[in-house]
Legacy VTK file of the C-alpha trace (Angstrom):
# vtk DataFile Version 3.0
C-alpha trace
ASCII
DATASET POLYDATA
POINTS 336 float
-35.132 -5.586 -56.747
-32.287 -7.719 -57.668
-28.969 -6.057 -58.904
-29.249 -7.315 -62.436
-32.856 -7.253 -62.382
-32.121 -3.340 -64.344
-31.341 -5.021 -67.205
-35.286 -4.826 -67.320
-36.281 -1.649 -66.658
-38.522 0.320 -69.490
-36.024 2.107 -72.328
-37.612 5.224 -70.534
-35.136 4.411 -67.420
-32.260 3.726 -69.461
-31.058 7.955 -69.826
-29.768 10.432 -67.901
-31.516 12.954 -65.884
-29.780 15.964 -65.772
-29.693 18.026 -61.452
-27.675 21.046 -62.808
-25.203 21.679 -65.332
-22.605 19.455 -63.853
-24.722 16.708 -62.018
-26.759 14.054 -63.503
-28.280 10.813 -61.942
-29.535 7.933 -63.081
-29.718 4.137 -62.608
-27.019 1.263 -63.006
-28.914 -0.021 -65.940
-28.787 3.336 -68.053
-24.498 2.225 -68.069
-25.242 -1.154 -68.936
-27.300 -0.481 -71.801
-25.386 2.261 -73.248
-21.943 3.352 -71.842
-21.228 5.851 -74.223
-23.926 8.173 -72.112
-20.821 8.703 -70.137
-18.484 9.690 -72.566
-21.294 11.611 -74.645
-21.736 13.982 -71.614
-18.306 14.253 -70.575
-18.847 12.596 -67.429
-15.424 12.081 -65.529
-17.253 11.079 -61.931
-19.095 8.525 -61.090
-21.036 8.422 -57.462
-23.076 5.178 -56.183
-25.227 5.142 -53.907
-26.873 2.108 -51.847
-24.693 -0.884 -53.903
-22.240 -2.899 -52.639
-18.621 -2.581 -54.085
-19.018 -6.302 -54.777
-22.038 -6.245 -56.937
-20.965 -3.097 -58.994
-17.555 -4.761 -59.885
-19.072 -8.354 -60.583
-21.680 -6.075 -63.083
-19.094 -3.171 -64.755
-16.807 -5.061 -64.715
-17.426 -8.823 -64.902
-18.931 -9.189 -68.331
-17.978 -9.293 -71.876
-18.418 -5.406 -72.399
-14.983 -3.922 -73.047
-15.981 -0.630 -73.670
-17.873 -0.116 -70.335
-14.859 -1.372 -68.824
-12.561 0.941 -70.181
-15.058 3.619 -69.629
-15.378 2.440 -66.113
-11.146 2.956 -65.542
-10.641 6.552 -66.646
-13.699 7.647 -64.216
-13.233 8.489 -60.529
-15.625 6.462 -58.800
-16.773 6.991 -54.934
-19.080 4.604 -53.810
-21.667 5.813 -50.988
-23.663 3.503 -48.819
-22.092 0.377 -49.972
-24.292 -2.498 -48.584
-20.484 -3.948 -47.041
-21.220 -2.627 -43.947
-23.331 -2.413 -41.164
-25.104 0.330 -40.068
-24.186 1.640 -36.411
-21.432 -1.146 -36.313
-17.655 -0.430 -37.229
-15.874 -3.573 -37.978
-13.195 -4.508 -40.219
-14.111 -5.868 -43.379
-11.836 -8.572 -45.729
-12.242 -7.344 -49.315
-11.182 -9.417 -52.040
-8.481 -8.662 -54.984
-10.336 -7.124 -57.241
-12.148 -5.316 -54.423
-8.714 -3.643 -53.032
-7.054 -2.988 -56.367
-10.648 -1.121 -57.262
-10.286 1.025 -53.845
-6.942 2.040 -54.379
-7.170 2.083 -58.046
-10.365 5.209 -57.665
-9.258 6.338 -54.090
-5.994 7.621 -55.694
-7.882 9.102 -58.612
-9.698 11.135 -55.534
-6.309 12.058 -53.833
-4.679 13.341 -56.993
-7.609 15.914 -57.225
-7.143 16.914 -53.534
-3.755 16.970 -53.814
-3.698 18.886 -56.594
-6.402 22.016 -55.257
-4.261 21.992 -51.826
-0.989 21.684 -53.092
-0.561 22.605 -57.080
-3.086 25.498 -57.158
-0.162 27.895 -56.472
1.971 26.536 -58.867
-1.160 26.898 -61.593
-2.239 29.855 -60.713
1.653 31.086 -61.616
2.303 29.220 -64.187
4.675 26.900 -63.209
5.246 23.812 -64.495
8.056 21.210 -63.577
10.004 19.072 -66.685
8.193 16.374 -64.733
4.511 16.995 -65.217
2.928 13.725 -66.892
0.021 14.238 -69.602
-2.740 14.251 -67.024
-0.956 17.500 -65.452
-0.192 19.162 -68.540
-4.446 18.818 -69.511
-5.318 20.301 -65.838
-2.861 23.517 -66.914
-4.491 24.050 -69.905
-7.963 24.110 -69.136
-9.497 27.604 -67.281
-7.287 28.700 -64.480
-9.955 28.986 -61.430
-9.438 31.777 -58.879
-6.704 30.873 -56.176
-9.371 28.687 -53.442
-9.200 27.743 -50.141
-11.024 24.574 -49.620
-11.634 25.273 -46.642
-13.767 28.469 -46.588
-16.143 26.165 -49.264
-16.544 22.591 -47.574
-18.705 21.550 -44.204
-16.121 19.105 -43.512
-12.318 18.663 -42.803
-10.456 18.009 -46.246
-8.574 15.571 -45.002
-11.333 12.935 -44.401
-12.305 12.611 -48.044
-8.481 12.148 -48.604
-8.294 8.506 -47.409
-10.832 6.609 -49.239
-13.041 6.639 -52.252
-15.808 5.069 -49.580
-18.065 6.798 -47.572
-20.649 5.007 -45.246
-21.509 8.656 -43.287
-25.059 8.677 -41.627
-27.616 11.109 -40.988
-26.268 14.858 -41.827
-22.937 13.807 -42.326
-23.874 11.795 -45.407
-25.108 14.851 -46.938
-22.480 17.043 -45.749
-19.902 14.485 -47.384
-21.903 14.356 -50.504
-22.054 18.200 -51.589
-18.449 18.634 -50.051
-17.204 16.006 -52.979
-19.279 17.682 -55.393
-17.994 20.885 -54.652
-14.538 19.588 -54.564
-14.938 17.773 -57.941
-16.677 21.068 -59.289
-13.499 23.218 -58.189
-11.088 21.218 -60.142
-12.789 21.270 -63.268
-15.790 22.982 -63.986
-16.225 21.608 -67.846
-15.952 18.310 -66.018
-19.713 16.197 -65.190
-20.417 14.208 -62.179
-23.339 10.955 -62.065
-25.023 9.660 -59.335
-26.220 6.199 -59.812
-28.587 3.784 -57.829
-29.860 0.288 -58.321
-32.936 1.274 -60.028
-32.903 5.098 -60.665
-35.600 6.258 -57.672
-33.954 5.280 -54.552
-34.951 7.023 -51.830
-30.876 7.345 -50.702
-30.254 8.760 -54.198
-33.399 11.290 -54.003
-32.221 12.504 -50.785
-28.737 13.825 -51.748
-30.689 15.310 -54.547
-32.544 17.042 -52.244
-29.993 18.408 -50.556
-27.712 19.783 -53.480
-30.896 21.449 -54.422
-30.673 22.936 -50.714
-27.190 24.090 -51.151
-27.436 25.293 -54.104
-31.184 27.327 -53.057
-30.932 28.039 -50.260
-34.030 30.022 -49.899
-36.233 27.012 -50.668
-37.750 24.309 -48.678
-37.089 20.626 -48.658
-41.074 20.546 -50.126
-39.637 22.735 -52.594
-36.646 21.332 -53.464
-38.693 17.937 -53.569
-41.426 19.594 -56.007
-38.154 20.965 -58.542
-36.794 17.460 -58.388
-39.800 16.136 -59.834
-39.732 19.140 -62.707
-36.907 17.154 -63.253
-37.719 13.326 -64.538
-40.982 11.599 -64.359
-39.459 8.346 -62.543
-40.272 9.993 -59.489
-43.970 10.856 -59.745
-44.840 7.940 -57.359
-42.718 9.264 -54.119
-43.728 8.909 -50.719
-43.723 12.495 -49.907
-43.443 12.058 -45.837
-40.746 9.417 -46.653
-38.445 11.864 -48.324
-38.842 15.050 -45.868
-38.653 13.256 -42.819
-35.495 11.387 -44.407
-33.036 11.163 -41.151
-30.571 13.911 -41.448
-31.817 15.733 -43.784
-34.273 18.221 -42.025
-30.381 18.630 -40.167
-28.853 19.578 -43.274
-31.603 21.842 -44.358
-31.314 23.779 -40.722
-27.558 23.593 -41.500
-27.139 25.176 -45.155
-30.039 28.191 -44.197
-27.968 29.454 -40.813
-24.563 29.183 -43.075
-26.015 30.336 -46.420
-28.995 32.136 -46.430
-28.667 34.026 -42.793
-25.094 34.494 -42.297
-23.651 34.879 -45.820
-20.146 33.352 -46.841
-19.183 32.115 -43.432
-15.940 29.391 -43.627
-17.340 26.836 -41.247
-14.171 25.360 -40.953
-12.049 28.597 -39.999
-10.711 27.154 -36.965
-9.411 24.264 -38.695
-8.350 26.218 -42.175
-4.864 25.804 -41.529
-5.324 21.959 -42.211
-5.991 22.638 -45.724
-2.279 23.813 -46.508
-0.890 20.234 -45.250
1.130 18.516 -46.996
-0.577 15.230 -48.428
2.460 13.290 -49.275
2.018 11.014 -46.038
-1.616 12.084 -45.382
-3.267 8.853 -46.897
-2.059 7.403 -43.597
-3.602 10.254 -41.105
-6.880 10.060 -43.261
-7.423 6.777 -42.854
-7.109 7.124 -39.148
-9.279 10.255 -39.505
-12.744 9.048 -40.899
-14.608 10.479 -37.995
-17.378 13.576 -39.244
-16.406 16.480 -38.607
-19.293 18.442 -37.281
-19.678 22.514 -38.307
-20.021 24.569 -35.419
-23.880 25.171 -34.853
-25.052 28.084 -35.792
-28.289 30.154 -34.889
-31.273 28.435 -35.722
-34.648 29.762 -37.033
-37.142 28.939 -34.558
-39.492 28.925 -37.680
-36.638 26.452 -39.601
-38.980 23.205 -38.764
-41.970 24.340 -39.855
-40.951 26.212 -42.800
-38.930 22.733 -44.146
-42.669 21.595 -44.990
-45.102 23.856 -45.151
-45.698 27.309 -47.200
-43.879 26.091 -50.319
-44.191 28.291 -53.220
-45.247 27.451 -56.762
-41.777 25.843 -58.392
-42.276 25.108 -62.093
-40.666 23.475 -65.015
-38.099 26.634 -65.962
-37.646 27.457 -62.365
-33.904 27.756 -62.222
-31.830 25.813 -60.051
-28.908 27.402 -59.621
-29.565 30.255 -57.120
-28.274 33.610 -58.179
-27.643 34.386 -54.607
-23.945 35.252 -54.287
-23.611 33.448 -50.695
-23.635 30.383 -52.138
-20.192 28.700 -51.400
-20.688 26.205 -54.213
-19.006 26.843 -58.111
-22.055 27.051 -60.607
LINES 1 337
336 0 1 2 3 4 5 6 7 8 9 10 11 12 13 14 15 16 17 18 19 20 21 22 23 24 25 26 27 28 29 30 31 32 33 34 35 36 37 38 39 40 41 42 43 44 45 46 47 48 49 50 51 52 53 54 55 56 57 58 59 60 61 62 63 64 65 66 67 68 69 70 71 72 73 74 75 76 77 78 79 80 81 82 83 84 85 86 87 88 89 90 91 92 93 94 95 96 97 98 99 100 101 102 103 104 105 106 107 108 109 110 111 112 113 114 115 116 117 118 119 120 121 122 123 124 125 126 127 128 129 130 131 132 133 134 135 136 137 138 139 140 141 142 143 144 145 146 147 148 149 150 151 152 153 154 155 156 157 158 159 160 161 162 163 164 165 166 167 168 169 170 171 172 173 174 175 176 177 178 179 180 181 182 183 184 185 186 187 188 189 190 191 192 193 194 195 196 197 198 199 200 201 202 203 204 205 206 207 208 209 210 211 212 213 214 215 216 217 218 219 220 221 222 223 224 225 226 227 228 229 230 231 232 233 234 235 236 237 238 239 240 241 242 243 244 245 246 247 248 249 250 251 252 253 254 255 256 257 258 259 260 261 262 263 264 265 266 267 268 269 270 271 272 273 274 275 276 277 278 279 280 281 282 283 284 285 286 287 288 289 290 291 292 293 294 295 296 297 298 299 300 301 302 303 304 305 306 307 308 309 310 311 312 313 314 315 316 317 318 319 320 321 322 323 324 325 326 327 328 329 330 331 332 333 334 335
């Protein structure tokens, strides 16, 4: 489907679904047609997945609609699977302008919010404030103070490497791994705050997949056939999946294996605790290191279930409509 082909998708596309209570998804064409969707649902991040950087700035922002533009600026946007690169192949790429003021215009939206859990939490958490703090500070200090966290007893991944870029072209486990660590990153900072995850027509298999998996992370106990049978609770737009398609999706059968050793079997364990002492750096020249960084960082393996393969797909239990989504199991590392 072409990219602008969404401008003619049935009205019944053109909404939100809503994943939890601070993740919905939808397709580019629900932002075209109405923009104030975002502001309506207090939606301050914006995830895309499968669309090249060029195509989503020549459609937000190369038309005659000023409000989606302006709507567009005051969101941070990371962009997953852009279509700029190749897979396998690491090369460097020659963006254009608009493309490089866009990256560093959204990656230091991302940065501030890293910064600002690594570095500022103590200072919140004390209630100190400097005669500098701009506007944007001053709102962070008055909404809820969260409990004091350390990143990294609640992310699969090093800190630093979603420090250097708002772009992340991760394959196979680590794209999932990088996926929920940003949500749970975004989630930590503000929790009144809502997060969208966009693709080119609403039902991409990409987009499904990191559905799947925040399902995982936040249930632990279920299945990807599960998790796959709740997301369909969900919205009707994806009634027609390939079933196979989506459970043999590369990676994530990994990431299922992954979250039930760390969550379900072993409780709160910091997969990261050898490295934990990264998370107190100090950013100010970090944008440098990360850059230089954006290898995955692979958790240590933990025990598998010799079971874990087979239980992925069969056995599922009856999910429903009301069946809740967000697990009351206390091991879960991620903020409700």
């Amino acid at each position: 489907m072409d990219f602008n082909e969404n401008y003619h998708l049935s009205q019944q596309q053109v909404c939100l679904d809503r994943l939890d209570n601070q993740v919905f998804f939808s397709s580019v064409s629900s932002l075209l047609h109405n923009p104030n969707l975002i502001t309506e649902n207090n939606i301050r991040y914006l995830f895309t997945t499968g669309i090249s950087i060029n195509d989503f700035i020549a459609t937000i922002y190369n038309n005659d609609n000023e409000l989606l533009k302006n709507i567009a600026n005051n969101l941070c946007i990371i962009n997953l699977d852009t279509l700029d690169s190749v897979a396998g192949q690491q090369f460097q790429y020659s963006y254009s302008d608009d493309v490089q003021a866009f990256k560093r215009h959204h990656t230091q939206k991302l940065q501030d919010i890293i910064s600002y859990l690594v570095n500022d939490i103590e200072q919140r958490v004390n209630g100190k404030m400097n005669n500098n703090t701009d506007d944007n500070s001053i709102n962070r200090y008055l909404s809820p103070i969260p409990d004091k966290v350390n990143l990294s007893s609640i992310l699969y991944g090093d800190v630093s490497y979603y420090y250097g870029s708002n772009e992340f072209n991760d394959s196979d486990i680590n794209r999932f791994k990088t996926f929920n660590d940003l949500l749970t990153i975004l989630k930590t900072y503000n929790q009144r705050e809502k997060a969208l995850i966009i693709s080119q027509d609403g039902n991409d298999y990409n987009m499904i997949a990191y559905l799947i998996s925040t399902v995982l992370k936040l249930n632990p106990s279920y299945n990807i056939y599960e998790a796959l049978r709740h997301l369909k609770c969900l919205t009707e737009n994806f009634e027609e999946l390939n079933n196979e398609r989506i459970i043999w999706y590369s990676g994530l059968l990994s990431y299922y294996e992954l979250i039930r050793a760390n969550e379900l079997y072993w409780g709160n364990v910091n997969v990261n605790s050898l490295n934990s002492t990264k998370t107190n750096m100090n950013f100010a020249n970090a944008n440098t290191c990360a850059t230089n960084s954006r290898s995955s960082s692979i958790s240590p393996n933990k025990r598998r279930d010799s079971n874990n393969i087979a239980t992925a797909i069969t056995q599922p239990t009856p999910v429903t409509q009301s069946s809740p989504i967000l697990s009351s199991n206390k091991r879960s590392r991620l903020i409700d």
